[in-house]
PAFI-319831 format. One record per residue (C-alpha): x, y, z; chain; residue number from 0. Coordinates in pm, whole numbers, plus 50000, padded with zeros to 5 digits. Each point is the difference from the previous one (the first is absolute). Example, Ala and Ser with C-alpha at 12.3 -4.5 7.8 and 13.67 -1.06 7.14 Angstrom:
2
NODE/c1/c2/c3/chain/resi
NODE/51230/49550/50780/A/0 .
NODE/50137/50344/49934/A/1 .
***
This chain:
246
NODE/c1/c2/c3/chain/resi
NODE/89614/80835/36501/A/0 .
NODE/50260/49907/50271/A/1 .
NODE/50247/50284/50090/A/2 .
NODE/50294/49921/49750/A/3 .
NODE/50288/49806/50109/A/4 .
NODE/50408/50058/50005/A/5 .
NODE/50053/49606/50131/A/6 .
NODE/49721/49709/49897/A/7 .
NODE/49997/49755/50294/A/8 .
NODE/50258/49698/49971/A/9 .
NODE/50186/50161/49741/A/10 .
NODE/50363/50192/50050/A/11 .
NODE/50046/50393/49977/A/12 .
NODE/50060/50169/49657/A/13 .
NODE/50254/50154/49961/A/14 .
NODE/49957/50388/50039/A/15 .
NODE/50082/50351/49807/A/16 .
NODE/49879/50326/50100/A/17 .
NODE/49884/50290/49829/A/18 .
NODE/50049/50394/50113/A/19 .
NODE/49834/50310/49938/A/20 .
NODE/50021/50337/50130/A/21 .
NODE/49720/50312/50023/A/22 .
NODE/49937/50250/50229/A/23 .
NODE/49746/50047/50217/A/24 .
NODE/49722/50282/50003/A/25 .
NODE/50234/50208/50205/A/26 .
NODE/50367/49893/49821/A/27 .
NODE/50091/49744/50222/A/28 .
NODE/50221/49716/49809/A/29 .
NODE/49774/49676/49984/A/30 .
NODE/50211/49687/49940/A/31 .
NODE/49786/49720/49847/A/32 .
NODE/50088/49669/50036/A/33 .
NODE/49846/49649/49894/A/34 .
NODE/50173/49641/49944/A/35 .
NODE/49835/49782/49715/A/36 .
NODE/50101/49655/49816/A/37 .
NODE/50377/50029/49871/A/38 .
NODE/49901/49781/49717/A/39 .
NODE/49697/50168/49910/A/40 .
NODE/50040/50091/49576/A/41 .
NODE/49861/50361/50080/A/42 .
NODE/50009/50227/50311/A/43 .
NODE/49714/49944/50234/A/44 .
NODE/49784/50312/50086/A/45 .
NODE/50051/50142/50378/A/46 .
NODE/49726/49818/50239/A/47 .
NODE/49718/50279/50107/A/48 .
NODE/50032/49903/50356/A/49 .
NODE/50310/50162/50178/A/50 .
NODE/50161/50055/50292/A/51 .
NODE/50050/50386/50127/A/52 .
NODE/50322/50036/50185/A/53 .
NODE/50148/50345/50097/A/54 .
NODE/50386/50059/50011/A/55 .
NODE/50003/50280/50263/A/56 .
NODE/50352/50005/50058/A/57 .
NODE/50171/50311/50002/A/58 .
NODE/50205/49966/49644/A/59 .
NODE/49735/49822/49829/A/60 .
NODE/49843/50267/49781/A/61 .
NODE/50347/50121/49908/A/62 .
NODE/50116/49633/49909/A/63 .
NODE/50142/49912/49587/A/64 .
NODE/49746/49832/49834/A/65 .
NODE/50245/49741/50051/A/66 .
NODE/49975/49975/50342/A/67 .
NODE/49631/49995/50024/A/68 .
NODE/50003/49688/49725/A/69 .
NODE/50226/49823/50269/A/70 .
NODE/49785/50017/50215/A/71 .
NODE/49721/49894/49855/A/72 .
NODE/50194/49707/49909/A/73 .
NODE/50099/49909/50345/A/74 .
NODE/49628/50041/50108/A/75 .
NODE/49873/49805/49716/A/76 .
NODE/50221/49683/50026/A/77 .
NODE/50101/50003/50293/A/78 .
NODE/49790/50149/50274/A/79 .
NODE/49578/50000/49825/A/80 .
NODE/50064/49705/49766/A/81 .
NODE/49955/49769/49874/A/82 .
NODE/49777/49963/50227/A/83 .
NODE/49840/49645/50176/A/84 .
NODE/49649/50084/49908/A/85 .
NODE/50074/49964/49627/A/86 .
NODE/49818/50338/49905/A/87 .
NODE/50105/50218/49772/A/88 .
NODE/50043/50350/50072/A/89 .
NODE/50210/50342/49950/A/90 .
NODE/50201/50263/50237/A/91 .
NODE/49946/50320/49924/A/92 .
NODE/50325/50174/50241/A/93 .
NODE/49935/50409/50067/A/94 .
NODE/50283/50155/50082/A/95 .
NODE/49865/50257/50227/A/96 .
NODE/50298/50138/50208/A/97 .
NODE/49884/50093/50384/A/98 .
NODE/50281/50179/50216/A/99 .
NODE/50151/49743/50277/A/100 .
NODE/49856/50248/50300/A/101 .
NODE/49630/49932/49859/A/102 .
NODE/49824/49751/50278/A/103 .
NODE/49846/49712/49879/A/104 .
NODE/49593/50107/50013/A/105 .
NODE/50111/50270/49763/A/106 .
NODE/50166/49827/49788/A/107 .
NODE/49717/49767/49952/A/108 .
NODE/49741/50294/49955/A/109 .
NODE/50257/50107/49734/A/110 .
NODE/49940/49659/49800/A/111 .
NODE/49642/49946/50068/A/112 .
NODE/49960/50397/49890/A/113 .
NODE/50179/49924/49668/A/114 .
NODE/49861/49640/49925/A/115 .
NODE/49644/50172/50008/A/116 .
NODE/50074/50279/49748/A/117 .
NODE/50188/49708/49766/A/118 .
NODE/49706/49818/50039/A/119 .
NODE/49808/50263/49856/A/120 .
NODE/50196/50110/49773/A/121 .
NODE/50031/49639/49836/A/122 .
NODE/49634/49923/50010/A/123 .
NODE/49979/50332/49770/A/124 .
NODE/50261/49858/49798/A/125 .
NODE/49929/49635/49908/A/126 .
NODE/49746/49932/49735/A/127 .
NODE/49992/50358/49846/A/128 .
NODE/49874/50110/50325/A/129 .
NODE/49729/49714/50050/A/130 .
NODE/50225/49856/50353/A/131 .
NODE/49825/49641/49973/A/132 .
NODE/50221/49666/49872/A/133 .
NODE/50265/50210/49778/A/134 .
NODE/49942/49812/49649/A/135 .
NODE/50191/49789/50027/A/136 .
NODE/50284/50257/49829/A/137 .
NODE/50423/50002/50128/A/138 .
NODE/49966/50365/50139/A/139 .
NODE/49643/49933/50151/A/140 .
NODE/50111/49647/50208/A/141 .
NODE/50307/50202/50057/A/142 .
NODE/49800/50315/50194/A/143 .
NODE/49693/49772/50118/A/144 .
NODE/49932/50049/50372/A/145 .
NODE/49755/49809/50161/A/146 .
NODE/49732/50209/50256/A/147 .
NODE/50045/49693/50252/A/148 .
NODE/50213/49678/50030/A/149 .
NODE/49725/49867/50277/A/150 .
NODE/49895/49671/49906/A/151 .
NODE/49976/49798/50357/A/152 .
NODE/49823/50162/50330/A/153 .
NODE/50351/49924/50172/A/154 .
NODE/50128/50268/49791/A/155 .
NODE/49828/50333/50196/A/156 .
NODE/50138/50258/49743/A/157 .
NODE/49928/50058/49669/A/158 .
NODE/50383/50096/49891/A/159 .
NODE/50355/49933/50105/A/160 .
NODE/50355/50140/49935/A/161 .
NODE/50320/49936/50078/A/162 .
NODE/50265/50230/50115/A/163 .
NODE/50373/50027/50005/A/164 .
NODE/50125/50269/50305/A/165 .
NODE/50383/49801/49999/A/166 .
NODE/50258/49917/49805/A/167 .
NODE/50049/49629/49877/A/168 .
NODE/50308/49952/50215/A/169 .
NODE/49703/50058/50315/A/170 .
NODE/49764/49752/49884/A/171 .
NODE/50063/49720/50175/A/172 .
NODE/50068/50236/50362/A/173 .
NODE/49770/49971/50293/A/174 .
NODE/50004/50355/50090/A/175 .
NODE/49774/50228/49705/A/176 .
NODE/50131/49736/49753/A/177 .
NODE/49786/49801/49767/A/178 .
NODE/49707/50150/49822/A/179 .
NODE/49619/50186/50066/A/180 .
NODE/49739/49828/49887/A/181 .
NODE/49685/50230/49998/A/182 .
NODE/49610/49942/49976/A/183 .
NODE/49761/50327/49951/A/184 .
NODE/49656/50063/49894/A/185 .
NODE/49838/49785/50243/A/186 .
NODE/49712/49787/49893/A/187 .
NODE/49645/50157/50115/A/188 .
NODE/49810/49749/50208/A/189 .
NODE/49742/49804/49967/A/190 .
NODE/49668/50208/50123/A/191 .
NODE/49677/49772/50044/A/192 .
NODE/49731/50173/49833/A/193 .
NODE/49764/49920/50326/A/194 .
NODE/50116/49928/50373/A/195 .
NODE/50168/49711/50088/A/196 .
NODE/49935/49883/50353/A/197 .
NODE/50274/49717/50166/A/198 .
NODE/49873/49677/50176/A/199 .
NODE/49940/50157/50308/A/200 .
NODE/49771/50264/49799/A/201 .
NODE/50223/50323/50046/A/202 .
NODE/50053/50196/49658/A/203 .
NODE/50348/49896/49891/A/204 .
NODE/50310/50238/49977/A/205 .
NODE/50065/50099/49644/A/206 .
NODE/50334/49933/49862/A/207 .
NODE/50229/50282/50002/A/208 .
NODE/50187/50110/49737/A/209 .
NODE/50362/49884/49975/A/210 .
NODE/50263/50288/50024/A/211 .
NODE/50084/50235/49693/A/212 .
NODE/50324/49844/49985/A/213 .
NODE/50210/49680/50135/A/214 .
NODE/50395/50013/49992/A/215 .
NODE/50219/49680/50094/A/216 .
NODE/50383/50008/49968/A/217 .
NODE/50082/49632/49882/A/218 .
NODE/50369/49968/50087/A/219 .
NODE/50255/49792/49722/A/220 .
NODE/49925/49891/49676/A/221 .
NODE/49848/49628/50084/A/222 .
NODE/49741/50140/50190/A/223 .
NODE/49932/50324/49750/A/224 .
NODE/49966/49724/49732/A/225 .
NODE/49773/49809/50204/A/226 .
NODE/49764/50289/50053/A/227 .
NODE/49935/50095/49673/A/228 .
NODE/49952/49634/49883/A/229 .
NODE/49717/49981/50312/A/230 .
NODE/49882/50311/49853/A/231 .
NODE/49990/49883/49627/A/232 .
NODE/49800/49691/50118/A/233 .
NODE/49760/50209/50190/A/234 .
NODE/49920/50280/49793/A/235 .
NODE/49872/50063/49647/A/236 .
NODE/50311/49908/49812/A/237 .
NODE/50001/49915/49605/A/238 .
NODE/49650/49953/49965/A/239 .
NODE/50046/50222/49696/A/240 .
NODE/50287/49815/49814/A/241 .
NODE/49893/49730/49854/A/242 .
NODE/49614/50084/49962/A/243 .
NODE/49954/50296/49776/A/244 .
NODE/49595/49964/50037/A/245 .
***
């Protein structure tokens, strides 16, 4: 089945509600969870499997109300990530992960990448009694689901992505270490020909070689950070789950 749909060409926007929910992750950092469904739906709608990972690094945000972190989320969800032109359907799942100011930015990014990995795990353990495939189909499963790799195109050279947050809102839209990082890791192997492969002028070709461990890009005010992800959600793996429960 088609990946499901928030907007059916030629026809206007729903209106919109979210929904919020709050865990902790393997090591108790606060996880905000946030999705927007159907405002005139008769019964709440289930949290979509795919998600977005974004990190709040800044330096209050572990220590943040609940409150604050719901905020947010909010702001992200409506105003910044969706909805989004692609029309898919998916969830933020916000860490607040608090990184001193003085921490430079390839540590801060190991940080994340270090802590998606082991939440990774941990949630494959987790979903499905333990199983790590689909989830069931159940609230709490679709709620925890991770999936190993959102690589669907070959323009997409990494098999997973997150986002994270090293400024305040107030320094989004600045030039200078404003905006967001948008980071690839796990590189995708290349392709190996099982026998030599010789170019037209018969030399053996050059294998491909592999892409780096990880990618980092700053994308600087909100257009362009919303414009990012929605290249990225057409280009990778995205809600092929929802809506096809084979």
């Amino acid at each position: 089945m088609p990946p499901a749909r928030i907007v059916a060409p030629g026809k206007a926007p729903q209106k919109r509600t979210e929904s919020i929910e709050s865990f902790t992750s393997y090591n108790g950092v606060p996880v905000t969870v946030i999705w927007s469904h159907s405002a005139i739906s008769s019964s709440p709608q289930p949290p979509p499997r795919t998600s977005i990972q974004i990190y709040d690094t800044t330096s209050t945000a572990a220590a943040s109300p609940a409150a604050s972190r719901q905020a947010l989320a909010k702001t992200l969800e409506s105003s910044v990530f969706g909805p989004n032109d692609t029309g898919y359907s998916d969830r933020l799942d916000i860490y607040s992960l608090s990184v001193p100011e003085t921490v430079e930015e390839e540590r801060r990014v190991e940080l994340c990448i270090g802590h998606q990995k082991a939440e990774l795990l941990r949630r494959r353990s987790a979903v499905g009694g333990g199983g790590g495939g689909g989830g069931g189909g159940g609230e709490q499963d679709r709620l925890l689901f991770m999936q190993d790799s959102y690589r669907a195109k070959q323009v997409i050279l990494h098999h997973r992505f997150l986002i994270i947050i090293d400024c305040l809102p107030e320094r989004w839209e600045e030039d200078e270490g404003g905006g967001m990082l948008f980071v690839f890791f796990d590189p995708v192997e290349p392709d190996v020909p099982t026998e030599p492969e010789l170019d037209e002028w018969g030399n053996l070709e050059v294998p491909e070689e592999k892409e780096p461990e990880v990618v980092v890009r700053r994308v600087k005010g909100l257009r362009n950070v919303k414009l990012e992800l929605d290249n990225i959600r057409r280009s990778m793996e995205f809600n092929r789950l929802d809506g096809d429960d084979s």
